[in-house]
C-alpha positions in Angstrom: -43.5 -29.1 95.7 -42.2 -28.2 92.0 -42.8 -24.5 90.5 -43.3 -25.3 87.0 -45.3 -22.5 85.9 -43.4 -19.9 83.5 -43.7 -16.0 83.4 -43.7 -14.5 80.1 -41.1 -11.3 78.9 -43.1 -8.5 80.4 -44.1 -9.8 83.7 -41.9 -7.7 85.3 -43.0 -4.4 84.2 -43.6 -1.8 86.1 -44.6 1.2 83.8 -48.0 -0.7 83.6 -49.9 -3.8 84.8 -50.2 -6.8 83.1 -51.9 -10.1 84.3 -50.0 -13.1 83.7 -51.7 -16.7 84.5 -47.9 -17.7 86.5 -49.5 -15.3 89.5 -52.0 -18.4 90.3 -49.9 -21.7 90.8 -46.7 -19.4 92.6 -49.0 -18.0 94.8 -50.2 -21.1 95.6 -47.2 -22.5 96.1 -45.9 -19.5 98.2 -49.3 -20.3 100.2 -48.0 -23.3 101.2 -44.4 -23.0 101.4 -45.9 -20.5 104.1 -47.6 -23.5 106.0 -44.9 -26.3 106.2 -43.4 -27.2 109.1 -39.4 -26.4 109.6 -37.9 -29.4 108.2 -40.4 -29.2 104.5 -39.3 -25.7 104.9 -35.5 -26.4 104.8 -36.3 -29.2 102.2 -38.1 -27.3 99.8 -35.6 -24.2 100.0 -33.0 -26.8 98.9 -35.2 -28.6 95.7 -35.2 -24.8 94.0 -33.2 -23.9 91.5 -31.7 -20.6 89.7 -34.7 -20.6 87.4 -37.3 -21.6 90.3 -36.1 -18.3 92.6 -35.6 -15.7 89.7 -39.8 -16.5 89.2 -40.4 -15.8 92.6 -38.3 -12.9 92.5 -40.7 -11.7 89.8 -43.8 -12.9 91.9 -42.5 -11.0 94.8 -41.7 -7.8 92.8 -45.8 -8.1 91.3 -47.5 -8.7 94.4 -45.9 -5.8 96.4 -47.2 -4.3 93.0 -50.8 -5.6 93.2 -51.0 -4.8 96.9 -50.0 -1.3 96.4 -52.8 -1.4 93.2 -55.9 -2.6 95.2 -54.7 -1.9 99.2 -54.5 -5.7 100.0 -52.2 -6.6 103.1 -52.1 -10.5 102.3 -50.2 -9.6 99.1 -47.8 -8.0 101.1 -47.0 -10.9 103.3 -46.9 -13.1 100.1 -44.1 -10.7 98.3 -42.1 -11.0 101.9 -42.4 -15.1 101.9 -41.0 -15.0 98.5 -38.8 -13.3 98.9 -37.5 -15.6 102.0 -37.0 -18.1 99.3 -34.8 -16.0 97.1 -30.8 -15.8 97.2 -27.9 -14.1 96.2 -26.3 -16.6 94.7 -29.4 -17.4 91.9 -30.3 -13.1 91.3 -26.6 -12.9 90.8 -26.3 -9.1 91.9 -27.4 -8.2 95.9 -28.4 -4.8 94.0 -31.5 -6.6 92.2 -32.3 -7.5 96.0 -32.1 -4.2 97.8 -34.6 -2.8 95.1 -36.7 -5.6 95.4 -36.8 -5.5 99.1 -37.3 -1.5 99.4 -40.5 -1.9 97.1 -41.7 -4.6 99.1 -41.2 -2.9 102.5 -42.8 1.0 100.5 -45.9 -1.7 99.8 -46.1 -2.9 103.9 -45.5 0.6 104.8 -48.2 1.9 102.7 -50.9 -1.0 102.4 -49.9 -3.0 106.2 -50.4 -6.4 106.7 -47.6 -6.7 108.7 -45.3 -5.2 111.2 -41.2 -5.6 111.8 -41.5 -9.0 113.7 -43.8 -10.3 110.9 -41.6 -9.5 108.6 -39.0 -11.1 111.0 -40.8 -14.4 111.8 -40.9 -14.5 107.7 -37.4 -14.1 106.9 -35.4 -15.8 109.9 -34.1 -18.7 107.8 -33.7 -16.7 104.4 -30.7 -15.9 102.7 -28.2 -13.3 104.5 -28.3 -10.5 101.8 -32.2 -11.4 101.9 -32.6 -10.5 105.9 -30.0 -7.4 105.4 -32.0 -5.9 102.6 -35.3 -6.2 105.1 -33.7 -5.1 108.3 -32.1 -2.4 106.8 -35.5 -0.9 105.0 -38.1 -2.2 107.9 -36.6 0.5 110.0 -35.5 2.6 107.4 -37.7 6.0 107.3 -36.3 7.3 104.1 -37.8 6.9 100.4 -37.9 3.5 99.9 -39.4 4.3 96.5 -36.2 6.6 95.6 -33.8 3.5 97.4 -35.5 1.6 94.4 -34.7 4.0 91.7 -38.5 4.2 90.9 -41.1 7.1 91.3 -45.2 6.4 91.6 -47.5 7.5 89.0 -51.3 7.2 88.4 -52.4 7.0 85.0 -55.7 6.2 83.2 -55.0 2.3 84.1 -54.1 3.0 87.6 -51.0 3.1 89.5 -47.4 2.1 87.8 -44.1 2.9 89.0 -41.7 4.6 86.3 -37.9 4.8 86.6 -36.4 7.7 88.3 -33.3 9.3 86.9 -33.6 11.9 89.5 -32.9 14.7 87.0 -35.1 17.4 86.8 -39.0 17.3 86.2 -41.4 19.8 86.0 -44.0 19.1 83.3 -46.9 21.5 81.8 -48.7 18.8 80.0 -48.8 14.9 81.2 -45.6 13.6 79.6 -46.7 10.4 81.2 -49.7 9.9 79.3 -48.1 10.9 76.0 -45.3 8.3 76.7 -47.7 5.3 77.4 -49.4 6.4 74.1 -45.5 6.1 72.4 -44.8 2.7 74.6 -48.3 1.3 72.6 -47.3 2.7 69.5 -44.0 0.5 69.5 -45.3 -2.4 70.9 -47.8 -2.2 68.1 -44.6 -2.5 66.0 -43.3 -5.6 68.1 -40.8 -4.2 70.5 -41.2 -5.0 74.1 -41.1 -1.7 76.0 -39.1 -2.4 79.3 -39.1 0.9 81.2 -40.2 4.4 81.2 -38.1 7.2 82.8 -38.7 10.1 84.4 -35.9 12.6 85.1 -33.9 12.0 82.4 -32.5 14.0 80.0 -32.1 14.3 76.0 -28.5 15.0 74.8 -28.0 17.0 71.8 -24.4 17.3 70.6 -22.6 20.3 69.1 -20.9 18.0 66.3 -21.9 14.2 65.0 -19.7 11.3 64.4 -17.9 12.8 61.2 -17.6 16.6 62.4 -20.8 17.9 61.0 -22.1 21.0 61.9 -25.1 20.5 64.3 -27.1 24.0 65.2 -25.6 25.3 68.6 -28.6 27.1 69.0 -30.8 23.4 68.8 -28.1 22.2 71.1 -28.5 25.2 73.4 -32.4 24.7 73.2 -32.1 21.1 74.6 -30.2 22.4 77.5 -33.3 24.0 78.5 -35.8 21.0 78.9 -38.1 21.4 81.8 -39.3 17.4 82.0 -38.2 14.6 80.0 -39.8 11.3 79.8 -37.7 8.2 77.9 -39.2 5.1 76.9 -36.6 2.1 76.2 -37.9 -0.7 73.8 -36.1 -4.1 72.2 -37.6 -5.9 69.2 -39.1 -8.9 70.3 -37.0 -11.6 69.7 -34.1 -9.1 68.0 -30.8 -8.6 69.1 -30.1 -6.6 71.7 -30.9 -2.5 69.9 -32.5 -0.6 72.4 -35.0 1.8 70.8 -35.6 4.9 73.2 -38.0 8.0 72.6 -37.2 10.8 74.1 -40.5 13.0 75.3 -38.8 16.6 75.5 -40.9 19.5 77.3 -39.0 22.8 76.2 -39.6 26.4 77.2 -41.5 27.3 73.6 -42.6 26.3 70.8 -39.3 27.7 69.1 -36.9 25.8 71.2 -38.9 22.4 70.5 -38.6 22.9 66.6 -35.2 24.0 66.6 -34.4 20.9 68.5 -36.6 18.5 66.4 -35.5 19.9 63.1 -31.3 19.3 64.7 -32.1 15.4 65.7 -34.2 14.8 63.2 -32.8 12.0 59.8 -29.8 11.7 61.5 -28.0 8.9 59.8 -24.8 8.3 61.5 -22.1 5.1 61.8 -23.5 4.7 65.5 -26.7 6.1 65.9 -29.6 7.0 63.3 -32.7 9.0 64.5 -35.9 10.8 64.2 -37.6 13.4 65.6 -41.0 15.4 65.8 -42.5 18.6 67.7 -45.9 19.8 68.1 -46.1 23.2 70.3 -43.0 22.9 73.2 -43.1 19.2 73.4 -40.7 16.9 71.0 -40.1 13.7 70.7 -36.7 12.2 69.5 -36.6 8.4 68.5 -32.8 6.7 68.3 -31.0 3.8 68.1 -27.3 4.1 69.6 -26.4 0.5 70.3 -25.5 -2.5 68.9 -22.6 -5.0 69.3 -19.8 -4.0 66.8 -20.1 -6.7 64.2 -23.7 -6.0 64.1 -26.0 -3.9 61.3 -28.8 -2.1 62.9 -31.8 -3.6 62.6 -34.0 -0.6 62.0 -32.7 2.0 59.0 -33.4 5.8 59.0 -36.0 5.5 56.3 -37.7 2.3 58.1 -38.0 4.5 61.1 -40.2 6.6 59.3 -43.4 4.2 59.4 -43.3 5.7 63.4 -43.5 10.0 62.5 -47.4 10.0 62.5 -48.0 8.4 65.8 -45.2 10.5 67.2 -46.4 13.3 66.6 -50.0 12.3 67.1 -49.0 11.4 70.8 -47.7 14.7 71.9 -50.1 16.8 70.1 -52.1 18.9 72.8 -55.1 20.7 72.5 -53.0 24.3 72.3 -51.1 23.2 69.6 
């Protein structure tokens, strides 16, 4: 048995769903991994490589997905016998497994298909920080979304799971919606968005990087946000830049100016931005890394081309 089929950049999104063509021939081979006696077993677990388990990490990761999408149990036992073939040793950080495993087991508890000695007859010869992960979350009664740093949405394409940074969120308007519009407004522009995040929150700082006055009163503002959704994109095939947008609900309209007009042209040594408002919503575009001997790839007046659709995006009907 040889896995030679190859998922592209994105398949491992979870902020939307994506088909990829890899789905077909890993399934299949998962299918029949699942039907070999002990000994093929044992000899096929030894034939994968590195590269061979980080796909069927993904696989497993989009089929507790799927399942969860359409209610289908057999996608759940398909995530768990990939999973049996995934080790510590190739994912390289027991972490990337616990969150793996926790989504998996929120998809069985939610959509079935199998029960704790499934699960176990499954996993009995997997890898040891494999069988932890499971045993630990099969009985575990807590959020196994929340153990995975995640939080469920559904959006006008269905369900997607979003990053939680657990801070707080309390939205008026759909800041979801606004930030899938923003994620398809840079990926118009060829950046790759990995994540979206709930729960997180826009910094605003009294002073930049040369001790220019910023308006305390815009950094005051900020300090009240009631939601705050970030999306995180890289330009395909770039260095490593991340672009984020910050998706800011304030109080009032006031606040949301005051704290557009602060972040917005700011052209510093380490980090050069843009920002918009329309009614108490903002939005605040920046770059803030790059490796030291590195230019950044965008430049303050290149960002520019992105103001319309900003502001387009978070526009509501009241303002």
């Amino acid at each position: 048995m040889v896995l030679t089929a190859e998922y592209g950049p994105r398949a491992p999104d979870l902020w939307r769903w994506l088909d990829e063509e890899a789905d077909g021939p890993i399934g299949e081979f998962v299918t029949r991994f699942a039907v070999l006696d002990a000994t093929e077993r044992q000899e096929t677990r030894a034939s994968l490589t590195s590269a061979d388990q980080q796909k069927l990490l993904v696989y497993a990761q989009r089929s507790a997905f799927a399942a969860l999408r359409h209610g289908d149990p057999v996608l759940v036992r398909s995530a768990v016998t990939a999973m049996s073939l995934v080790t510590e040793g190739a994912v390289g950080d027991e972490r990337v497994i616990w969150t793996v495993v926790g989504f998996i087991c929120h998809a069985r508890r939610r959509v079935g298909g199998l029960d704790r000695a499934g699960v176990a007859a499954l996993i009995g010869r997997a890898d040891r920080a494999v069988q932890q992960a499971f045993e630990r979350m099969s009985d575990d009664d807590s959020n196994l979304l929340f153990d995975s740093g995640v939080r469920e949405f559904t959006t006008g394409a269905g369900l997607v799971f979003l990053e939680d940074k657990e801070g707080t969120y309390e939205p008026g308007v759909d800041l979801v919606a606004m930030a899938h519009t923003i994620a398809e407004l840079l990926e118009a522009h060829h950046y790759h968005v990995e994540s979206l995040a709930v729960g997180d929150v826009l910094m605003l700082y009294a002073f930049d990087d040369r001790s220019d006055h910023v308006d305390t009163a815009a950094v005051e503002a900020a300090r009240g946000q009631t939601a705050t959704v970030r999306v995180e994109a890289v330009l395909d095939g770039g260095p490593y830049q991340p672009l984020s947008v910050y998706v800011v609900e304030l109080p009032n309209d006031h606040d949301a100016a005051i704290v557009a007009a602060a972040a917005d042209r700011r052209d510093w040594p380490h980090e050069i931005q843009l920002a918009v408002a329309a009614g108490p919503i903002c939005a605040v575009l920046r770059m803030d890394f790059r490796a030291d001997d590195e230019p950044f790839i965008e430049t303050i007046d290149g960002l520019e081309r992105f103001r319309a659709g900003l502001l387009a995006a978070i526009r509501t009907p009241a303002s």
